[in-house]
C-alpha positions as a printed Julia matrix, in Angstrom:
411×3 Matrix{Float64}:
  17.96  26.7   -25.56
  15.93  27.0   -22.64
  14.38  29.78  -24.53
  12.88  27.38  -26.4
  12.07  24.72  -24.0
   9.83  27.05  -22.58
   8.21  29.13  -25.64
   4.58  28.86  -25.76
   4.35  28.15  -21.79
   1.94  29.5   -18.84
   3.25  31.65  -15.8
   1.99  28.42  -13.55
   3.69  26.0   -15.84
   7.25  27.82  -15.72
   6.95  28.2   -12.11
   6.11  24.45  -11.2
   9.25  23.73  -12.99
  11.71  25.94  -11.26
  10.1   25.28   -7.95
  11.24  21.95   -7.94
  14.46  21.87   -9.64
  15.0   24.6    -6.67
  13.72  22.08   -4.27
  15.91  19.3    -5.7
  18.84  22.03   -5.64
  18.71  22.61   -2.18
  18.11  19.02   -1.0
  21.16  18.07   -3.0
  22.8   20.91   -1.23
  21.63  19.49    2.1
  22.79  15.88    1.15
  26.34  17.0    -0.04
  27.93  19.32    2.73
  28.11  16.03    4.85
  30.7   14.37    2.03
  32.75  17.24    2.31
  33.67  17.02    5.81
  33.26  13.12    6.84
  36.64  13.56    7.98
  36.71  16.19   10.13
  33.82  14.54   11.87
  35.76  11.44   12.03
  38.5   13.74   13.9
  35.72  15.48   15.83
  34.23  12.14   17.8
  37.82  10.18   17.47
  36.33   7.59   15.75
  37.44   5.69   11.56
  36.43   7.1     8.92
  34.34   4.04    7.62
  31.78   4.57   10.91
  30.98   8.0    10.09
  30.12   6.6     6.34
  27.62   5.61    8.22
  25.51   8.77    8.31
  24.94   8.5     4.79
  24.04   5.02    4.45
  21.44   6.09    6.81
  20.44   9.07    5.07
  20.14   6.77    1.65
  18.43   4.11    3.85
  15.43   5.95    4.89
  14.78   8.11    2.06
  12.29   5.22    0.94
  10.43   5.92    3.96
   9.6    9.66    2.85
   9.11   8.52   -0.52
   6.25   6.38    0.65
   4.78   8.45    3.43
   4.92  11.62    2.13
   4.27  10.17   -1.66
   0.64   8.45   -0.29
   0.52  12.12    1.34
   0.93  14.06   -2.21
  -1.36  11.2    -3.9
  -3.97  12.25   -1.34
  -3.66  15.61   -0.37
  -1.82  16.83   -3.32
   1.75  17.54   -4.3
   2.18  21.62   -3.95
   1.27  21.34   -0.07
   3.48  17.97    0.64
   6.45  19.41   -1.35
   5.93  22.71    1.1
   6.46  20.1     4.24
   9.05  18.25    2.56
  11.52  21.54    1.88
  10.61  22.79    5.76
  11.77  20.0     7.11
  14.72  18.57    5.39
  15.88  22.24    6.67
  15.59  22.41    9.81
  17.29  18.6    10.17
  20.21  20.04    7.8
  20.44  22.66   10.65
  19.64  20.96   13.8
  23.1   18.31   12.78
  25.4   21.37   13.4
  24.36  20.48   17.29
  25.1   17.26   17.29
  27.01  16.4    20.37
  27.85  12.67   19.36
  28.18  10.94   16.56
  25.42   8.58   17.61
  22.87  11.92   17.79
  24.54  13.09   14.42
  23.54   9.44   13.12
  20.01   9.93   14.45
  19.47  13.71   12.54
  21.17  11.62    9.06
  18.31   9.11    9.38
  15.8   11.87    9.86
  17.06  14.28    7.29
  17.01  11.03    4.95
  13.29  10.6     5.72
  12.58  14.02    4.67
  14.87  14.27    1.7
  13.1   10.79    0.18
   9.96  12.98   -0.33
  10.78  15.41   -2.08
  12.41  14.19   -5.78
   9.06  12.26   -6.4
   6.76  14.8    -5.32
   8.28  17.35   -7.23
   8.93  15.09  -10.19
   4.97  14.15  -10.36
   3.87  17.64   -9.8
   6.55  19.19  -12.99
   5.84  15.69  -15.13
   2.15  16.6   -14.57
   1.99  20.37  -15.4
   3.93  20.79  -18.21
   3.49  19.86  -22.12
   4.23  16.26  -22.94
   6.66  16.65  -25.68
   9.02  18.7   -22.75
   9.28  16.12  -20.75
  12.94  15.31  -21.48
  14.03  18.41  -21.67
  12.71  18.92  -18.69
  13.45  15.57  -16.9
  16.94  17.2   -18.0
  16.62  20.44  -16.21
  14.83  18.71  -13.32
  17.51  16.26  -12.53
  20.55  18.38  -13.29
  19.17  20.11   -9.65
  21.18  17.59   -8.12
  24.62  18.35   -9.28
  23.44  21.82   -9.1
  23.2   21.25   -5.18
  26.34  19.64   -5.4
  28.04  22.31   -6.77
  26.8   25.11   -4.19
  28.04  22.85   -1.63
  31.63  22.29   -3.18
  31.32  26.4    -3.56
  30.26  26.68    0.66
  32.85  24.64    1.25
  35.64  25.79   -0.67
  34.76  29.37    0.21
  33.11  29.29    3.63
  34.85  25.97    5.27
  38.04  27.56    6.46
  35.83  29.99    8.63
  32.95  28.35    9.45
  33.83  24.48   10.0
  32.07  21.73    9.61
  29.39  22.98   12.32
  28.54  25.89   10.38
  28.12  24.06    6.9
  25.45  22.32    8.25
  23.93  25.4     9.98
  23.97  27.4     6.11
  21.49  24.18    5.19
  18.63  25.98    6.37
  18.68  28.35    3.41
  16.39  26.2     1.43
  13.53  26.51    3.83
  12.99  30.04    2.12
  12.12  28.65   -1.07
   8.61  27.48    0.11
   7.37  31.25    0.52
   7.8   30.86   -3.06
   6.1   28.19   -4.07
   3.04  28.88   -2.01
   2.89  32.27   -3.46
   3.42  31.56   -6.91
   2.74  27.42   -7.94
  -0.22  25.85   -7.79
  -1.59  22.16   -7.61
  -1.1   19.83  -10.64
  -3.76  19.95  -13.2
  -3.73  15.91  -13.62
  -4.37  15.48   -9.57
  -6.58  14.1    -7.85
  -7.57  13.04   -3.92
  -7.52   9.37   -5.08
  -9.0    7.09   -2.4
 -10.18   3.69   -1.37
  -8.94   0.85   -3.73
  -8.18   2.94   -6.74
  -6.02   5.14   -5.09
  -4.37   1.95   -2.9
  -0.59   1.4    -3.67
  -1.02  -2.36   -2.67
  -3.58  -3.62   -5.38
  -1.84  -1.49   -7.98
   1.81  -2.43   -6.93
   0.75  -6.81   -6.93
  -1.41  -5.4   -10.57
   2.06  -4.47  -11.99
   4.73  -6.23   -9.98
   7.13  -7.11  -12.7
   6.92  -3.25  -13.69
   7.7   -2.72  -10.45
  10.59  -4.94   -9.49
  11.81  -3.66  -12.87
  12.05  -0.18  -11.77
  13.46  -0.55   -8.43
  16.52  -3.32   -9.79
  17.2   -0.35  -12.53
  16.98   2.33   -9.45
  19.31  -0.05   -7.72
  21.98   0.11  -10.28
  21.34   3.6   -10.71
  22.17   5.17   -7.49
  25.29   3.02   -7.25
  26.23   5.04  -10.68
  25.51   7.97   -8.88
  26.83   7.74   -5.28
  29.63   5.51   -6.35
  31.07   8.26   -8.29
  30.04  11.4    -6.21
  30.48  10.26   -2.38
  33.37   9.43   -1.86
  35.27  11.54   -4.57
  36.31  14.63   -2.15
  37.5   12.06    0.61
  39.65  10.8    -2.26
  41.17  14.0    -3.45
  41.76  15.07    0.16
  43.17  11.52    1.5
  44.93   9.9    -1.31
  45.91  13.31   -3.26
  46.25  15.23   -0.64
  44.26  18.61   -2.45
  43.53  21.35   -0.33
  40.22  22.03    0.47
  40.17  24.97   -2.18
  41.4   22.98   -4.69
  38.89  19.87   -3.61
  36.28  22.41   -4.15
  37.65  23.62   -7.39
  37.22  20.18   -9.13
  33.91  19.57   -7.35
  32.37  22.39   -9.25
  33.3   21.37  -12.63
  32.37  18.15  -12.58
  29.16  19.27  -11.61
  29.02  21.67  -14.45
  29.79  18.62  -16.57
  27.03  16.86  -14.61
  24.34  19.13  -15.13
  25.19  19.96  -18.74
  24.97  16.53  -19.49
  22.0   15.86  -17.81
  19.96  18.7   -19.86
  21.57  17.49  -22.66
  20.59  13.37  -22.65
  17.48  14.45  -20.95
  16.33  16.73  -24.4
  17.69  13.79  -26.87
  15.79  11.53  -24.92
  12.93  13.26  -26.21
  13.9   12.67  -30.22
  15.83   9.45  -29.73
  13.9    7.62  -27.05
  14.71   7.14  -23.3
  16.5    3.9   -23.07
  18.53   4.57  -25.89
  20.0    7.58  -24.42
  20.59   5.77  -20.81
  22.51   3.18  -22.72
  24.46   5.08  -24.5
  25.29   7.5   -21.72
  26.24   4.38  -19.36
  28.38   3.21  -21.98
  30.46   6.3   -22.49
  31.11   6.31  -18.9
  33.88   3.44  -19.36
  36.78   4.96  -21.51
  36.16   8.06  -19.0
  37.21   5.63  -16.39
  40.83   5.71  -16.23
  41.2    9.36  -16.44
  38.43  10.22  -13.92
  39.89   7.39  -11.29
  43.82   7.02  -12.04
  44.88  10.24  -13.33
  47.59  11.87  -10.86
  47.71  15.51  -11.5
  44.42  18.07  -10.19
  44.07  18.92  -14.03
  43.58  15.89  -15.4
  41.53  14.69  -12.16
  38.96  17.67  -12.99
  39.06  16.99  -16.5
  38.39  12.98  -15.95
  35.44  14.05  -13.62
  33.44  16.47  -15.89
  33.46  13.6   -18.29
  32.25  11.22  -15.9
  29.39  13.28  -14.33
  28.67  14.66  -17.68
  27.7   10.86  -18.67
  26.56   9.72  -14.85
  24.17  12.63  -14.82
  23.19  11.98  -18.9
  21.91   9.25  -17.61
  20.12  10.42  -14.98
  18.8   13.6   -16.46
  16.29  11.15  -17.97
  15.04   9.34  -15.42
  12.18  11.93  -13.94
  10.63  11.55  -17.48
  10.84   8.1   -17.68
   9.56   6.74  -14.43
   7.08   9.41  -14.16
   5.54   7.98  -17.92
   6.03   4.23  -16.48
   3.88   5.11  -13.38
   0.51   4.23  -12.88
  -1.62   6.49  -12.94
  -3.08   6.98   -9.54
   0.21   6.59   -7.75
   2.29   9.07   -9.51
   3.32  11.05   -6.25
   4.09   7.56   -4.89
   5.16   5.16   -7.43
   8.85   7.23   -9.0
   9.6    8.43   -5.94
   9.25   5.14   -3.96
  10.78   2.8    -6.53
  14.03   5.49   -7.22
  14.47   6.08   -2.94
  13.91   1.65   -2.73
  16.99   1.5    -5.31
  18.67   4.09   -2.73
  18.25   1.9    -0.02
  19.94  -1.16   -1.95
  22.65   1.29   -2.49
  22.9    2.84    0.44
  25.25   1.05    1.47
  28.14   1.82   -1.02
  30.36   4.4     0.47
  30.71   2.57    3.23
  31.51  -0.69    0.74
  33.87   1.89   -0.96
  35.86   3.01    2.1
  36.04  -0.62    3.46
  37.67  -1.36   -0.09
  39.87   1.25   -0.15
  41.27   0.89    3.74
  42.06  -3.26    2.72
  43.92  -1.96   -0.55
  46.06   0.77    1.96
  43.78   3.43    1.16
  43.3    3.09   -2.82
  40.03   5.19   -3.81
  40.54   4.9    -7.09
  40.65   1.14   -6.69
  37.05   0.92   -5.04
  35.33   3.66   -7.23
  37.01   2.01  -10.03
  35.31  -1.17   -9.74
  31.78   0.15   -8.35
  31.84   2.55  -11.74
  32.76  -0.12  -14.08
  30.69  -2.52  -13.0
  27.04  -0.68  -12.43
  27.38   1.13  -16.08
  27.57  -2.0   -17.56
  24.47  -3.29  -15.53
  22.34   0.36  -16.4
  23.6   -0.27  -20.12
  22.09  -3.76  -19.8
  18.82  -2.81  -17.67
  17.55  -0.37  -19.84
  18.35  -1.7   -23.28
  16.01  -4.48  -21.97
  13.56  -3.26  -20.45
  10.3   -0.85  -21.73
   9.88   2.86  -21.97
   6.43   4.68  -21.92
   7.83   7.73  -23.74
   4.75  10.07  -24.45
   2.15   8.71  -22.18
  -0.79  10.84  -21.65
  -1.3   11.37  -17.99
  -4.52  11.09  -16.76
  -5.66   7.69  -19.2
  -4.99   4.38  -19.22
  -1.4    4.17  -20.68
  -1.27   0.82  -22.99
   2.47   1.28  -22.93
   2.53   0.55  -19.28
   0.46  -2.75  -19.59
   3.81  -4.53  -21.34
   5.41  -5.47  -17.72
   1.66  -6.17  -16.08
């Protein structure tokens, strides 16, 4: 299938794409080792559980803040060099919080590594969106996205493997793999086709955000309910199989990796029907089909049925979001495409970046139930995407570069 995806295509255009589904990858990869050992860091600095949650609300919180600096960076020095910075230095944070000798310096590196992380989904995203053929994009929004639970499936691998050996020091210290990856991309991808050094008023997020506010608000409320959908179902999940089902870290590791098989199968696969059947369609009906996986993924009692419950769920969770780099990519305005996706997806982080901690509050005032708060934070947020995208406006097709009339609808 990818075969196909890809017949027909340049060197440079096959390159931008698996340059940044490597860079999403390994930023995932980054991300996730710290939800595999929130406990033992807990242990480490004697403090609850529910204050070292912290660390990722902060790493959630500030990704905005690299979406917008290093997006304006990408809009005006272009996206190959800014995605270079990005992957350098979401690296050497991943690394540097092995050393941390508190949990307040830990929380510092978090907010940091958050800051770098936020920069590099849109720049990536714009630079892919803006290099390829048009009637890829969801295909490719597929293969793009399912990065993620790519990431989060080396790190369930590192930790079920490595862990035992290296503790939760070292898994931070094997995050500064991905900083190989940009002798790659300056070797081998070069600059998007449709860029260019926008400046002055035209190329001033301000003007264009007030032009299309409602498109805007729109995007970032759908972003919102989005990386609940996400996190709700991802963060927290080893915690749970460790502390209410007491699974070894093996078997913890074991489950992780197939429901991120599910996850990025089912993100290639919404993201390509996107392409025939339209993109909200597909989010809706991905959302949907999240809630009869909801009992199994959240109640079930045995590891079996646990991993089979949480394929299903990722495999719809990450449907949904296999889409997404298409369709907010086609929704941007033009001259703001290294900005606008990545700024409006990192603002819905921020609104969300609160939930494991929500989630672990939940759980400790129901005597530890999990599967109580993930429950409810699942349930609810599918419903909302379901409703979100079924009313709102896709762009499916845009030609990048032109006016897009589509766009005008929300302006």
């Amino acid at each position: 299938m990818l075969t196909a995806v890809f017949s027909g295509w340049t060197r440079d255009q096959r390159n931008a794409v698996w340059a940044c589904y490597l860079g999403w990858t390994l930023d995932a990869f980054d991300f996730f080792l710290m939800v595999f050992i929130l406990e033992d860091v807990a242990a480490e600095f004697g403090v609850p559980l529910t204050e070292v949650t912290v660390a990722i609300f902060l790493t959630l919180a500030m990704r905005p803040v690299g979406a917008f600096v290093f997006g304006r960076l990408a809009d005006r020095f272009g996206r190959q060099p800014m995605l270079m910075v990005n992957i350098v230095l979401y690296s050497v944070l991943e690394f540097a919080s092995g050393f941390a000798w508190s949990l307040t310096s830990l929380l510092v590196l978090r907010a940091l590594f958050g800051v770098a992380m936020g920069g590099e989904w849109g720049i990536g995203a714009s630079l892919t969106m803006e290099t390829i053929p048009a009637k890829a994009r969801g295909a490719v929004s597929g293969i793009l996205q399912a990065g993620y639970p790519t990431g989060y499936l080396l790190a369930s691998v590192v930790f079920g493997l490595l862990y035992p050996w290296i503790g939760w020091r070292g898994m931070f210290m094997v995050g500064v793999v991905p900083a190989l990856l940009v002798l790659f991309i300056r070797r081998n991808v070069k600059e998007s086709p449709s860029w260019r050094p926008h400046v002055g008023a035209e190329g001033s997020i301000i003007p264009i955000l007030k032009r299309h506010w409602t498109l805007a608000l729109y995007a970032i409320v759908l972003m919102t309910a989005f990386n609940f959908f996400s996190h709700g179902t991802q963060d927290l999940y080893p915690t749970f199989l460790r502390e209410q089902h007491h699974f070894t870290p093996r078997t913890v590791g074991t489950i992780a990796v197939i429901y991120n098989i599910g996850a990025i199968i089912g993100g290639f696969l919404f993201g390509t029907l996107s392409e025939r059947f339209g993109r909200r369609r597909m989010i809706v009906i991905a959302a949907l089909l999240a809630l009869p996986v909801l009992p199994l993924w959240a109640f079930s009692t045995t590891a079996a049925m646990l991993a089979v419950g949480a394929f299903l769920m990722q495999f719809m969770v990450q449907g949904a979001w296999g889409i997404i780099p298409a369709h907010l990519n086609e929704l941007s305005p033009d001259a703001v495409r290294g900005t606008f996706p990545g700024f409006v997806y990192q603002l819905g982080n921020l609104l969300a970046s609160a939930n494991a901690t929500i989630q672990a509050g939940i759980a400790a005032s129901h005597g530890g139930n999990f599967a109580l708060a993930m429950a409810w934070v699942c349930g609810i947020v599918a419903i909302a995407i379901a409703l979100l995208a079924g009313l709102g406006v896709e762009a499916k097709g845009t030609t990048f570069g032109e006016a897009a009339v589509a766009k005008e609808v929300l302006s």
